[in-house]
N, C-alpha and C positions, 0 to 999 in steps of 0.2 A: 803442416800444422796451421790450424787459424788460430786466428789473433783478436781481443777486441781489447777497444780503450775501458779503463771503469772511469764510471763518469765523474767532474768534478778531479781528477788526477793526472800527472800525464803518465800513468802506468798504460803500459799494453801486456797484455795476458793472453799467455793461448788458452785454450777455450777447453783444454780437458788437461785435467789436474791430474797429479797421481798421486794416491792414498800410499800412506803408508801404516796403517794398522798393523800388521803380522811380520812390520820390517824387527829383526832380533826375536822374533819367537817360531813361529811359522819356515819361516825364513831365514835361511844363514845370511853374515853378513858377504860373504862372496857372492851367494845368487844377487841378494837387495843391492849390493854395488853394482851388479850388469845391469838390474834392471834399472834404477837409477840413473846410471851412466847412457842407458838406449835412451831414455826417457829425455833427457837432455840434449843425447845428440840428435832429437831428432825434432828440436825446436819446442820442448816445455821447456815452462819457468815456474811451474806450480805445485809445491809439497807438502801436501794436505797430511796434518799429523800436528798432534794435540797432546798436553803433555800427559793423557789417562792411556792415550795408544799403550800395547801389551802390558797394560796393568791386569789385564784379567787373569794372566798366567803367574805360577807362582816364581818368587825370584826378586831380581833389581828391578825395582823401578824404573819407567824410563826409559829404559831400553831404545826404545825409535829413535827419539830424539837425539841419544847418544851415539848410536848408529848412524844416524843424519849428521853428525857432526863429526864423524871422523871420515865419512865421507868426503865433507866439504874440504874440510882439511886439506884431504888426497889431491883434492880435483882446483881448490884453489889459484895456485900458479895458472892453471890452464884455461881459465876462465875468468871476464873483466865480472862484478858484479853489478856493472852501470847494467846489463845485459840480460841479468837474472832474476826472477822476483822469488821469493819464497815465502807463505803465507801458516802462521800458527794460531791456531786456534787455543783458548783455554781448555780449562774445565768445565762443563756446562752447568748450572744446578741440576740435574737430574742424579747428574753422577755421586753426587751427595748424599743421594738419597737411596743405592745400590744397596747398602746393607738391610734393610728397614723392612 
C-alpha cells in the first residue's frame, strides 16, 4: 500500500480508499466485514461513506454507516486508532434536490 501526507496535517493516508456505498444493501454484513477486514489488513486507513450511502434502497436508513460501526466495534480491541484514519463525508446539496 502507498501512503501520502495531506498537506498542512500530520495524517498519512494510503492512497486508495475503500467506498462503501452497497455495504448493508448490495452487500451482506459478513461479505462487507471480509472485505473491510482485507481492506485493513492490508494497510488502508480510508472508509469513504456518507451518511446518504444505501439510502436509495428502500428500508432503514443508514445502513453503511451502521454497518461501519459495528464493525469497528468488532475489530476495535485489535486495533490502536493512533494508526487508522477513517474519513465521512456528509450530504452533498445535490442530494437535496433527488426528489425534484
Amino acid at each position: 500500500m502507498e501512503y501520502k501526507r495531506l498537506k498542512n496535517t500530520d495524517l498519512t493516508v494510503s492512497t486508495i480508499a475503500l467506498g462503501t456505498d452497497v455495504y448493508g444493501t448490495d452487500l451482506d454484513e459478513k461479505t462487507s466485514f471480509e472485505m473491510l477486514n482485507f481492506y485493513v489488513q492490508n494497510g488502508g486507513n480510508i472508509i469513504d461513506t456518507a451518511n446518504v450511502y444505501a439510502d436509495w434502497a428502500p428500508g432503514e436508513r443508514g445502513r453503511s454507516e451502521k454497518l461501519i460501526g459495528r464493525w469497528l466495534k468488532n475489530i476495535y480491541p485489535y486495533v490502536s486508532r493512533r494508526n487508522n484514519t477513517a474519513i465521512d463525508k456528509h450530504r452533498n446539496i445535490f442530494t437535496s434536490f433527488r426528489n425534484i
